[in-house]
Legacy VTK file of the C-alpha trace (Angstrom):
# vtk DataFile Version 3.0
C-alpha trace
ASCII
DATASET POLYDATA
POINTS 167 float
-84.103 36.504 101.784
-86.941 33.980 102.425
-86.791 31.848 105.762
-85.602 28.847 104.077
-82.619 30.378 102.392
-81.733 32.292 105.476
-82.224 28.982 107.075
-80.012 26.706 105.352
-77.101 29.604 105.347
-77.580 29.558 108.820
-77.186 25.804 109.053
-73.995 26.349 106.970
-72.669 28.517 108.550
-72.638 26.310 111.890
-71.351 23.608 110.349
-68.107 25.406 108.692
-68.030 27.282 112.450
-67.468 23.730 114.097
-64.962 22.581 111.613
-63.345 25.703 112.012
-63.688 25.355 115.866
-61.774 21.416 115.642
-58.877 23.106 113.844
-59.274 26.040 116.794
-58.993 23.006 118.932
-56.252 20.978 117.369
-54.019 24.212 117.749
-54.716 25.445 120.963
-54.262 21.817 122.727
-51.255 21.585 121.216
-50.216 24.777 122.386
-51.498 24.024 125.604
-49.697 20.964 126.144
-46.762 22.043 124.929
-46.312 24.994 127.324
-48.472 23.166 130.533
-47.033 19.694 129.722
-43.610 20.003 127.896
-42.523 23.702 129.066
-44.231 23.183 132.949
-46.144 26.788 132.204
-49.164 26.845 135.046
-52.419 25.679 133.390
-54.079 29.415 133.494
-51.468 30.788 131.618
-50.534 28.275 128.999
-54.611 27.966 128.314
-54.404 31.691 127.745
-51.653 31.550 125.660
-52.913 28.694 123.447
-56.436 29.980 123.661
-55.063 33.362 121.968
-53.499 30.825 119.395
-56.549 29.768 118.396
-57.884 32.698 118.546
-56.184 34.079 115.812
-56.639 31.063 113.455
-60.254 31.528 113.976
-60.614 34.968 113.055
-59.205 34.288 109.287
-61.083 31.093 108.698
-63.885 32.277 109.730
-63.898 35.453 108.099
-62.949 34.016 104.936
-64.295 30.877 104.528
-67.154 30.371 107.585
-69.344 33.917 106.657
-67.161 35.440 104.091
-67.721 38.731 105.527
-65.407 41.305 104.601
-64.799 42.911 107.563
-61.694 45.277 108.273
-59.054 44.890 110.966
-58.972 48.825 110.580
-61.293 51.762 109.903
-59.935 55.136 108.558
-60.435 58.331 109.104
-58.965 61.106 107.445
-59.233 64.737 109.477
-59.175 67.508 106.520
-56.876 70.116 106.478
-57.560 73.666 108.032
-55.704 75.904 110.537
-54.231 73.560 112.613
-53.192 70.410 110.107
-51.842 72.187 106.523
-51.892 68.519 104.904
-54.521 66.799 106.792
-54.154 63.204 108.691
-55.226 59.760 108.051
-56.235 58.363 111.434
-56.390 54.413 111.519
-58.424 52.894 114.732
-59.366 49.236 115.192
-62.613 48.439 113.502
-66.137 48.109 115.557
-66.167 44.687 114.197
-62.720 43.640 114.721
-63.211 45.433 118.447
-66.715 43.054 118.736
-64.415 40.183 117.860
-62.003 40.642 120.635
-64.741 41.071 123.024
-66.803 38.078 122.241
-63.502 36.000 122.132
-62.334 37.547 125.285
-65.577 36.670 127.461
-65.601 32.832 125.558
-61.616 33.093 126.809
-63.105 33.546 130.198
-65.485 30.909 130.142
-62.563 28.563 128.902
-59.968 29.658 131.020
-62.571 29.342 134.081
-63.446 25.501 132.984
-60.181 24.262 132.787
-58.970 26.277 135.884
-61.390 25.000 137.695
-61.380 21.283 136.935
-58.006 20.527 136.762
-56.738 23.080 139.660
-59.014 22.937 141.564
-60.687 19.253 141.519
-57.116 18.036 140.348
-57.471 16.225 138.027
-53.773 15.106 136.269
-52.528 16.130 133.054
-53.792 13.210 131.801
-57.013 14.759 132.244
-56.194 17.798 130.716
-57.688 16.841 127.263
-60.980 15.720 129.202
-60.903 19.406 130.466
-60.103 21.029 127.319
-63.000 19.371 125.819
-65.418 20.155 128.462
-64.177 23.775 128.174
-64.171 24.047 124.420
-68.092 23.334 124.506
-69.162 26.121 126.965
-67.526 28.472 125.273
-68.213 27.443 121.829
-71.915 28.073 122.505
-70.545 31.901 123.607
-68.438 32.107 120.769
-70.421 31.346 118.074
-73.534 33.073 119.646
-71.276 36.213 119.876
-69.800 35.358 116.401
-73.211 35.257 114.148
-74.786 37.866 116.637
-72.370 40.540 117.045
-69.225 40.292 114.452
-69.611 38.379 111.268
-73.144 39.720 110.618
-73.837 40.595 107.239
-74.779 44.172 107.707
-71.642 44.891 109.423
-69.727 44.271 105.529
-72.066 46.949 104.390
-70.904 49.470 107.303
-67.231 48.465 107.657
-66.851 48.534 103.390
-64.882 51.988 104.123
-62.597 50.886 106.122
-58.698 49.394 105.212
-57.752 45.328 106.240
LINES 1 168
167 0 1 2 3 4 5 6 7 8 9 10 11 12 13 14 15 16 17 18 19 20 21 22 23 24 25 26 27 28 29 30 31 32 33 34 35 36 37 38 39 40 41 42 43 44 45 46 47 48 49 50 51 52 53 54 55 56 57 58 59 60 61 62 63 64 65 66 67 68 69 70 71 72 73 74 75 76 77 78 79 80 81 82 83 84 85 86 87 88 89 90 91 92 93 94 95 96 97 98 99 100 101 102 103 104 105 106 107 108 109 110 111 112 113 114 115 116 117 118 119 120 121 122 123 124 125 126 127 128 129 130 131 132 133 134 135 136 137 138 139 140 141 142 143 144 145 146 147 148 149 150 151 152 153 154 155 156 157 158 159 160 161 162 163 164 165 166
């Protein structure tokens, strides 16, 4: 692919990746403030709980419409039959890239978890503040998440080495 091509997918790909990312954002502050807010769930907890939200919404838009990578939740494996198995067995394990995906989201959890900890526990600031720290939390580990993302798990050779595996 010639630099310019690869260039402008790249620049695409960022730009569906933050749109994705406000949707991320619209869901997990609403989850957020409903359990910290509403349900009086401790800040860590309910950010981990809304975080995951998101979480989830982000792997299927941005599988499907972000990089369009077919990548599998699961990878098979099929052990043939011999002494010990008369039929065989299909084996199903999470996929490297699925597994990637979890870890890059869990370290940008981290980072997220960390910023709002920090600035609303620890330099109290009210609830009413708790969108300011959100949004301060969001962009550190955005920058992790989408470093991780187009690094690591929606990489376009990863289609080509997953395409045995089962969603």
């Amino acid at each position: 692919m010639d630099p310019l091509r690869k260039y402008k997918k790249s620049v695409a790909h960022l730009i569906k990746f933050m749109i994705v990312g406000a949707v991320n954002f619209g869901v997990d502050y609403g989850v957020l403030t409903l359990l910290n807010v509403v349900l009086g769930v401790p800040v860590a907890v309910a950010n981990t709980v809304s975080y995951t939200c998101g979480l989830v919404n982000s792997f299927f838009l941005n599988r499907y419409w972000t990089f369009k990578i077919d990548i599998s939740f699961f990878s098979v494996y099929t052990l043939k039959p011999g002494r010990m198995l008369k039929k065989g067995l299909r084996i199903r394990f999470l996929s490297a890239a699925f597994l990637k995906f979890i870890f890059v989201n869990l370290v940008s959890l981290g980072v997220n978890t960390l910023t709002v900890f920090i600035l609303v526990d620890m330099y109290g600031l009210t609830l009413f503040h708790n969108l300011a720290a959100k949004l301060t939390a969001t962009v550190f580990s955005f920058v992790v998440n989408f470093a991780g993302s187009k690094l690591l798990v929606f990489r376009e050779d990863a289609q080509r080495r997953e395409g045995d595996g089962e969603a």
